[in-house]
C-alpha positions in Angstrom: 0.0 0.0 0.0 1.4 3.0 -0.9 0.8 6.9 -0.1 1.9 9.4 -3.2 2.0 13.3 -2.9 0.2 14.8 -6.3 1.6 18.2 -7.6 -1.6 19.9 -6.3 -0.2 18.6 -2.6 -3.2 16.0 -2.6 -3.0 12.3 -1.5 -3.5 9.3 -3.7 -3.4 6.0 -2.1 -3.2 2.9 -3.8 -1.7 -0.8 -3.6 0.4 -2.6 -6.4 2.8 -5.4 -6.6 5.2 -3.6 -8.2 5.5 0.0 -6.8 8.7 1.0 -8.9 6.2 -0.1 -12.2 2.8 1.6 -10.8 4.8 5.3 -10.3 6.3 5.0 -13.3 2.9 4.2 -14.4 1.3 7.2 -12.6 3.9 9.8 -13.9 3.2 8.9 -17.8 0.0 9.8 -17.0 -1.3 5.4 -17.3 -2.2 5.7 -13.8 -5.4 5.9 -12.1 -7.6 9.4 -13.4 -7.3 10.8 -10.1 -3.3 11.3 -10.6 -3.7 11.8 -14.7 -4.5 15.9 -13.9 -2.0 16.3 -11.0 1.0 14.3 -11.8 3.0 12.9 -8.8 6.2 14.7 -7.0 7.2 11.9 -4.5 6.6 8.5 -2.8 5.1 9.3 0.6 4.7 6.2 2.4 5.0 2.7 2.0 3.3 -0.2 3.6 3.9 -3.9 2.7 1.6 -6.8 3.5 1.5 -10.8 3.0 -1.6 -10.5 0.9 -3.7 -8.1 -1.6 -6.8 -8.4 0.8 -4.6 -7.3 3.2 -3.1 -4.1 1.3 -6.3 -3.2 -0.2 -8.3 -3.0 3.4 -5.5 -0.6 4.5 -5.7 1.9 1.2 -9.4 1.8 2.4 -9.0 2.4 5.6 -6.3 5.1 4.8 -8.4 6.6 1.8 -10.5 8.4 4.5 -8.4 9.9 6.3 -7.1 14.0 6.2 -3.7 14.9 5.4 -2.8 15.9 9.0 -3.2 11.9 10.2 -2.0 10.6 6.6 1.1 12.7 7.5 2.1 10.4 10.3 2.7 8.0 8.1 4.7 9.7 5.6 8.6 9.1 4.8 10.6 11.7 7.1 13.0 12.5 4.1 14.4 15.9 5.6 16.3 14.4 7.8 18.4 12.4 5.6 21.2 15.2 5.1 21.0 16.2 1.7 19.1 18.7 -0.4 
C-alpha cells in the first residue's frame, strides 16, 4: 500500500505489486484518473503486507483519512542530510 503526494499537494493512495512499475505508471500519466491531472512529485509512504486483501483494506482504511493523520505516516526524508 502505498501513499503518493500529487503536484496539487493532494493524497493518492493505492496498492500494487510492483511500486517501482505503478509510479512510473502514474507519472506517464497510465495511472489511475485521479493522478492523470495532478502528476505525482514523490513516494510518501509505504506499507507492505502478505496479501492483496490485506493491502487493499489498508488503502481503504487510509483513503478516508485527512492529510494531518496521513502525514504520520509519511517518509521523514528531511532528515536524511541532503538537499
Amino acid at each position: 500500500m502505498d501513499i503518493l503526494e500529487c503536484s496539487d499537494r493532494s493524497t493518492y493512495a493505492g496498492s500494487t505489486r510492483d511500486l517501482k512499475r505503478r509510479v512510473t505508471q502514474h507519472n506517464e500519466e497510465m495511472g489511475a484518473l485521479y493522478t492523470r491531472a495532478p502528476l505525482l512529485l514523490r513516494l510518501l509512504s509505504v506499507e507492505e503486507f502478505e496479501n492483496a486483501a490485506d493491502a487493499f483494506r489498508r488503502e481503504t482504511q487510509v483513503q478516508g483519512w485527512g492529510r494531518t493523520k496521513l502525514s504520520r505516516l509519511f517518509v521523514d526524508d528531511s532528515s536524511n542530510g541532503t538537499d
